[in-house]
N, C-alpha and C positions, 0 to 999 in steps of 0.2 A: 504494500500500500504506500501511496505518496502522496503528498500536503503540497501544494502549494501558498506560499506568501507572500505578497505584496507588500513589502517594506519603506518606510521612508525615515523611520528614528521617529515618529510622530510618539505621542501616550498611545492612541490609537493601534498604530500598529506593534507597538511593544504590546499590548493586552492581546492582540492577535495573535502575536510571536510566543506567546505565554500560552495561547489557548492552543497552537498547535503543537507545542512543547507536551501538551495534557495528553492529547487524542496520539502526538508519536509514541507518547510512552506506550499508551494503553494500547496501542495497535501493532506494535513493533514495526511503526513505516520510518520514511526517510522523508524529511523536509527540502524544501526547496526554499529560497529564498532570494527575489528577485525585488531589483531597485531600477523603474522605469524614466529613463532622461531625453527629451524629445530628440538631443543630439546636436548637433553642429554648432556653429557658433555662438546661441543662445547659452551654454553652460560657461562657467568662471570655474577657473582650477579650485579654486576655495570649493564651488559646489561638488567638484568629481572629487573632491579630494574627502569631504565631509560625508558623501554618499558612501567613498570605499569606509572611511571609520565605523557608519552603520552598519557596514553586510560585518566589518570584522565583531562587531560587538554581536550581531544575532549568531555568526558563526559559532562564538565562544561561548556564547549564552547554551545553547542546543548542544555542543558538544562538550558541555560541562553536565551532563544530563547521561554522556553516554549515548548520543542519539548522531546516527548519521544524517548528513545535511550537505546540502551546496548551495552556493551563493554567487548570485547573477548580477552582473552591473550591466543593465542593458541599454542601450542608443541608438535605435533603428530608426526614429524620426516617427515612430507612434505614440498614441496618448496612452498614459498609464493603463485603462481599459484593455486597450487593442492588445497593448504588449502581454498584458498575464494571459488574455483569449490564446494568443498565437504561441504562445510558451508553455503554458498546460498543453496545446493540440499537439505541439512538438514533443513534450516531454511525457 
């Protein structure tokens, strides 16, 4: 079984991050963890730089659990939406 989540460092999605921390344990699945940036020149290093700090903290968060995980920094030039649709149908 696999999880996917939508991350951004928000409270919001840390309580997501928590909730699918719950269902990996009790499922024995593996998380996914994707961070959606529309891409090209609209990001500032500050922002790619503060998005990887998030996936490394969901990383260490889940794998402080014991729980396999991966974590996606994505910028294909879709909206947050688009990207987790087309990332679950790939994954």
């Amino acid at each position: 079984m696999k999880f996917l989540v939508g991350y951004n460092g928000s409270n919001e999605a840390k309580s997501a991050l928590a909730l699918a921390r719950d269902f990996a344990k009790l499922f024995n699945a593996k998380v996914f963890v994707m961070t959606s940036m529309e891409g090209g020149s609209g990001e500032t290093l500050d922002e790619i730089n503060k998005a990887e700090s998030e996936l490394k903290y969901a990383k260490t968060f889940l794998e402080a659990e014991g729980l396999e995980c991966e974590t996606h920094q994505l910028a294909r030039g879709l909206s947050p939406g688009e990207d987790l649709v087309k990332f679950a149908a790939d994954n």
